[in-house]
C-alpha positions as CSV (number, residue, x, y, z in Angstrom):
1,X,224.3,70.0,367.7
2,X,223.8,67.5,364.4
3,X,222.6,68.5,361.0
4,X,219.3,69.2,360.6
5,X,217.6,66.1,358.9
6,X,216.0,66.5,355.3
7,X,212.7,67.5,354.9
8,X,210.9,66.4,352.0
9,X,211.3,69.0,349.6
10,X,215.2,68.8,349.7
11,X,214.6,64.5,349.0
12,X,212.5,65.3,346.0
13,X,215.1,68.2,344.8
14,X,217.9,65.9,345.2
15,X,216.2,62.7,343.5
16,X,214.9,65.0,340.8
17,X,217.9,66.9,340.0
18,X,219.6,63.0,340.3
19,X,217.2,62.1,337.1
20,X,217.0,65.4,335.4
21,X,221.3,64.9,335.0
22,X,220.9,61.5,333.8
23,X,218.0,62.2,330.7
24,X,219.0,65.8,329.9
25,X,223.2,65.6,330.5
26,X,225.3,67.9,332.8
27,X,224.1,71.0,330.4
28,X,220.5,70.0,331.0
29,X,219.7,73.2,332.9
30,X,221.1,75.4,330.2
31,X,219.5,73.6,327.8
32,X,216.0,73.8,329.2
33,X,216.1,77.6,329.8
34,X,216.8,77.8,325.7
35,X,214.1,75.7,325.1
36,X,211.8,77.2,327.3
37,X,212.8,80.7,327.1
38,X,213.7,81.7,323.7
39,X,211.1,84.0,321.8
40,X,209.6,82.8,318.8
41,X,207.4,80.9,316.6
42,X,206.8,77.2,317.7
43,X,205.7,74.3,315.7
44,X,203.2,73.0,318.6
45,X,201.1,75.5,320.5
46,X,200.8,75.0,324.5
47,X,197.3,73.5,323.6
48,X,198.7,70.5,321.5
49,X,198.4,67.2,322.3
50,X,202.2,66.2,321.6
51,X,203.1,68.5,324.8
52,X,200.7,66.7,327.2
53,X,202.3,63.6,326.0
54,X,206.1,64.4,325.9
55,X,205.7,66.5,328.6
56,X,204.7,63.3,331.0
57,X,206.7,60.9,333.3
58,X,204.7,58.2,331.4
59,X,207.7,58.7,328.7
60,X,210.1,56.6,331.1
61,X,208.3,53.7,330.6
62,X,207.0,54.3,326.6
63,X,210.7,55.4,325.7
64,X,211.9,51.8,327.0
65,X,208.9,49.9,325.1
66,X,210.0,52.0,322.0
67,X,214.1,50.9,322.2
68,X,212.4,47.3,322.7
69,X,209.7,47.2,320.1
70,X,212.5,49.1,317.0
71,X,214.7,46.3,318.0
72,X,212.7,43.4,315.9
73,X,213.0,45.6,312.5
74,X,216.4,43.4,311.5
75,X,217.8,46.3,309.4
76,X,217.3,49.5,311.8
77,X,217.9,46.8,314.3
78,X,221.6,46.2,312.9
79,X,222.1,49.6,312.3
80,X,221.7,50.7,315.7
81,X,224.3,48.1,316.9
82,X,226.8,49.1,314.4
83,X,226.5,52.9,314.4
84,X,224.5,54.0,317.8
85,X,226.6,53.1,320.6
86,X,224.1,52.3,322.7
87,X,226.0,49.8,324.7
88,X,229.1,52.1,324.8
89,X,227.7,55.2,325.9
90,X,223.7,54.7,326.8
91,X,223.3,57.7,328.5
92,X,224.8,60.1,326.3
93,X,222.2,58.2,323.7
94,X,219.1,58.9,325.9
95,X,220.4,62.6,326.9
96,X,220.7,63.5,322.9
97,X,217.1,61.6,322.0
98,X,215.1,63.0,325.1
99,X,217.0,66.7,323.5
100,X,215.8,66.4,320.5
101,X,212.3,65.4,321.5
102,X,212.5,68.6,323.7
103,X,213.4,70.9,321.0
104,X,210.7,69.5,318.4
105,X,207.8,69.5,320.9
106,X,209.0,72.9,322.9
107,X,211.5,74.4,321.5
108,X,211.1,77.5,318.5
109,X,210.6,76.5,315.3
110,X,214.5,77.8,314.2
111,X,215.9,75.7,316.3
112,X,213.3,72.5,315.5
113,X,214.5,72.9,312.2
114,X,218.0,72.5,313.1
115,X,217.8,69.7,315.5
116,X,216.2,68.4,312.7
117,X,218.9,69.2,310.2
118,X,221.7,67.8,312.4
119,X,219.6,64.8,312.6
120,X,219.4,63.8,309.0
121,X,222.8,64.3,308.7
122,X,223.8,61.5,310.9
123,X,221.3,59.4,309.2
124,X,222.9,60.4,306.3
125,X,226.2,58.9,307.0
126,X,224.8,55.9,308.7
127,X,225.4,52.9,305.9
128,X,226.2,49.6,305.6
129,X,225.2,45.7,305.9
130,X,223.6,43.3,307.8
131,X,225.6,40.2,309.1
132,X,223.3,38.7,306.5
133,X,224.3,41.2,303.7
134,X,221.7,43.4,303.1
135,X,222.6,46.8,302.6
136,X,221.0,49.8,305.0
137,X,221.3,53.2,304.5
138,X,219.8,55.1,307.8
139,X,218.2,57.6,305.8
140,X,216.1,55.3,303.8
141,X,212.2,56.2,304.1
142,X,210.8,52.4,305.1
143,X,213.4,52.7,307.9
144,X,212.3,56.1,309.3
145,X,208.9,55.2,308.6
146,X,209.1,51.8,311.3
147,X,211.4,53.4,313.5
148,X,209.0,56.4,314.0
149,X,205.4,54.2,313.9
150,X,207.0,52.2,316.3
151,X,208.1,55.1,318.8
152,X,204.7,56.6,318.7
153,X,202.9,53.4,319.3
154,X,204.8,53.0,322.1
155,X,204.6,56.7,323.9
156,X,200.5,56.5,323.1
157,X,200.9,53.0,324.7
158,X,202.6,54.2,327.8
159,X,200.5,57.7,328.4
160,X,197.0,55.2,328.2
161,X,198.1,53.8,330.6
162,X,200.4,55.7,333.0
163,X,199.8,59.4,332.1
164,X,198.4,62.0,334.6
165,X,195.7,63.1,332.6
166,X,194.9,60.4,329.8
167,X,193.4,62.0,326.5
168,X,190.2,61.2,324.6
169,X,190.1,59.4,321.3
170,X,190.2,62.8,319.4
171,X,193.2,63.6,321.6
172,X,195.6,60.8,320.4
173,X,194.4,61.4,316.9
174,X,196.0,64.8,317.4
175,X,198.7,63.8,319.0
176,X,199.2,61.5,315.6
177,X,198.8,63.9,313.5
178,X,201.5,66.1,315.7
179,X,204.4,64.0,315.3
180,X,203.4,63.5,311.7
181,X,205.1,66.9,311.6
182,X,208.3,65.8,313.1
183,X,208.6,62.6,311.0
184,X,207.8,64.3,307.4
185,X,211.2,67.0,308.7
186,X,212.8,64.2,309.5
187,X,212.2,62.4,305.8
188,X,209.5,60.1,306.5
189,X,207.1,59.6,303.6
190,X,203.6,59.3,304.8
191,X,203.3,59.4,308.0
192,X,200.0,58.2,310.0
193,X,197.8,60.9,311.2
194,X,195.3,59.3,312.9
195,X,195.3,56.7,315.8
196,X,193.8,53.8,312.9
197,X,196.2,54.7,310.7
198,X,199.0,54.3,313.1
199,X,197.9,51.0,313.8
200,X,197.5,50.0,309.6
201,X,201.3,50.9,309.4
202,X,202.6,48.9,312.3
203,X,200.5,46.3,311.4
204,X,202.0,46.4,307.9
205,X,205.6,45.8,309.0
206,X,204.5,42.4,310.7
207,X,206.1,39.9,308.1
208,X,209.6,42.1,308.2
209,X,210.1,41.8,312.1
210,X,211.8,39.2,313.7
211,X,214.1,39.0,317.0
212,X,218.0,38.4,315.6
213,X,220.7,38.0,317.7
214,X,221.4,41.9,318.1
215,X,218.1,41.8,318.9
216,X,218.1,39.6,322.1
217,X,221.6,40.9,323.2
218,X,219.6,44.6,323.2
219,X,216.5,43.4,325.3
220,X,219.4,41.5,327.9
221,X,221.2,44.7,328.2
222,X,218.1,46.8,328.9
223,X,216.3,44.9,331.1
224,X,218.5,42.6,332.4
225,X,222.0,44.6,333.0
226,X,221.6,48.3,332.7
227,X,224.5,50.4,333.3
228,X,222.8,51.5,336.8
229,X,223.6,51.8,340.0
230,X,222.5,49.0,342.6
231,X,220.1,51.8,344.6
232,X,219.1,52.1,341.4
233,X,218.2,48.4,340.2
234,X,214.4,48.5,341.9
235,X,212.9,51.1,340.8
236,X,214.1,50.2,337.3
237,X,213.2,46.8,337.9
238,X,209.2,48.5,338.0
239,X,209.8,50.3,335.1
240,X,211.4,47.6,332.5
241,X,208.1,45.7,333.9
242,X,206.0,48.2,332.8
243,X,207.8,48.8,329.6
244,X,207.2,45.3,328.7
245,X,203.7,44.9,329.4
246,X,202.9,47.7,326.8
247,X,204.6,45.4,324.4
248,X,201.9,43.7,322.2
249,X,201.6,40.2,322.6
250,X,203.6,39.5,319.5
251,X,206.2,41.8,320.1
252,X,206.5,40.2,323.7
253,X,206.7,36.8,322.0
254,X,209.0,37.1,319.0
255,X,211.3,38.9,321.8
256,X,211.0,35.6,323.7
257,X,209.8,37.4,326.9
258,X,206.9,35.8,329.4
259,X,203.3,35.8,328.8
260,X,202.0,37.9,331.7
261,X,199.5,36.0,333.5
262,X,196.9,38.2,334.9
263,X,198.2,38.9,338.4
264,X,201.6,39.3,337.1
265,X,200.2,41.9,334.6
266,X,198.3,43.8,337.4
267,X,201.4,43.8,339.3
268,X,203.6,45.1,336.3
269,X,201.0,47.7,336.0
270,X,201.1,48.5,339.3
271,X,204.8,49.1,339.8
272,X,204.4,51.6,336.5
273,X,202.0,53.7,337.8
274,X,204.3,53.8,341.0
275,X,207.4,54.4,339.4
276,X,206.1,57.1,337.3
277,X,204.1,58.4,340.0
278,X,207.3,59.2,341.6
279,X,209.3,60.5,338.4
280,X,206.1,62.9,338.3
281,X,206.5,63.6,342.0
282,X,210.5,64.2,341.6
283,X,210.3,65.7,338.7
284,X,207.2,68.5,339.3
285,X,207.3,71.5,337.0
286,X,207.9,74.5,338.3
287,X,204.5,77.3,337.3
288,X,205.0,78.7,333.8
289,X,203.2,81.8,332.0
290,X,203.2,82.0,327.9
291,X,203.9,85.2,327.1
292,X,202.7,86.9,323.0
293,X,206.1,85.4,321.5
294,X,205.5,82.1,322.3
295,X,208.3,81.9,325.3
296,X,207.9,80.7,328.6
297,X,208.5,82.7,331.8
298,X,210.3,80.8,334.1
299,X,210.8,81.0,338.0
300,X,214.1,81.5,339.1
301,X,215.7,78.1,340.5
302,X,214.9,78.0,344.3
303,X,218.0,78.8,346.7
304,X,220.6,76.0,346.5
305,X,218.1,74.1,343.7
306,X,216.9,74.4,340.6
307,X,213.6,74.5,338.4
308,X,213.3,72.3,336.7
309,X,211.2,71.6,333.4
């Protein structure tokens, strides 16, 4: 008598426990139920606009178009390659950032505030010089200020386009104004609030972006050779093209990547609504109820699976 074959459910626990390991680390699980389950205060309600966003598979694709668009600021750009290890240990890079996005947008307001803590300290050790000598210090305002602007450009981008339940006008204003929050703890001076203001500030740090070296070897590395699995390679393939057709224009060109002609476009956009239909799919939350201290009831994990957030 052979093994029984596997149904459905047991594909989309095994792919999305796969891809929940690979963004939130081997302590995801644990991780999650802190987040999630911990009484107390929060900085975001369950009625903000910066859950509906973080909270969506369309962050795949908006988190690549970030790591993409940061990469022409020459200064945060060299930073990165001299203190991130990005190339060295990618993953471990994505797992801490998609943690810390977690903890600010879910998590209590105590442990916010640390994340956030821990974060400026990093950036507060983070010095030194271009290869064209200019110093960087990653603490330095202007820095945080592109390196955020640039971020949430590129997760409004990505949830226009690809989220489950797009918002209205007012709603990405909000969701400005939300992360406005994150990025003043975080030492930004400023921050936009609104969707027009977002745009005045990106459109401010035109004249200081440009694609260096570091630059290029970063946009080979994540859309070209990715530390992935061949299995893998396809579906990524979908996302890197959606990634890159949220680019604007100039971003795509000083990055010296293809104009999308308009069947090409339709096709990248395509493949990103299919690739993060299935991250959605793989990845479906399990029910939740809020209870008066701000924590989140969670189902036990299913027999021989898990919930998942």
């Amino acid at each position: 008598m052979g093994w029984p074959s596997p149904t459905v459910d047991d594909l989309r626990e095994r792919l999305g426990a796969t891809l929940f390991r690979r963004v939130a680390g081997p302590s995801g699980e644990e991780t999650r139920a802190r987040i999630h389950g911990t009484p107390g205060p929060r900085w975001f309600g369950p009625d903000r606009p910066i859950r509906a966003v973080h909270g969506d598979a369309s962050m795949f694709v908006g988190g690549l178009t970030a790591l993409l668009l940061q990469s022409l600021h020459p200064v945060a750009m060299a930073a990165v390659a001299a203190h991130s290890g990005f190339r060295g240990d990618p993953w471990g890079r994505l797992q801490r950032t998609s943690t810390f996005l977690a903890v600010t947008t879910f998590g209590t307001a105590d442990d916010a505030r640390r994340a956030v803590e821990r974060v400026r300290a990093v950036h507060e050790r983070v010095r030194g010089r271009t290869p064209e000598g200019i110093p960087y210090h990653a603490s330095d305002p202007h820095l945080l200020l592109w390196v955020h602007v640039a971020e949430v450009d590129s997760f409004l981008r990505a949830h226009r386009a690809y989220g489950e339940r797009p918002l209205d006008r007012a709603g990405y204003d909000g969701y400005v104004a939300d992360t406005a929050r994150i990025a003043r703890e975080l030492g930004v001076d400023g921050p936009p609030r609104t969707v027009a203001e977002l745009a005045e500030r990106m459109d401010a740090y035109r004249s200081e972006l440009r694609a260096t070296p570091a630059c290029r070897e970063a946009a080979r590395f994540l859309l070209v050779s990715p530390p992935l699995p061949w299995p893998a390679r396809p579906p990524y393939a979908l996302l890197a093209a959606a990634a890159v057709a949220q680019l604007p224009p100039w971003a795509r060109r000083s990055l010296g990547l293809p104009r999308l002609p308009g069947p090409a476009w339709a096709g990248a956009r395509a493949g990103g609504r299919l690739v993060t239909g299935s991250i959605r799919w793989a990845l479906a939350p399990p029910p939740r109820n809020w209870d008066e201290s701000g924590a989140v009831t969670l189902p036990r994990a299913r027999p021989g699976g898990s919930s998942r957030r």
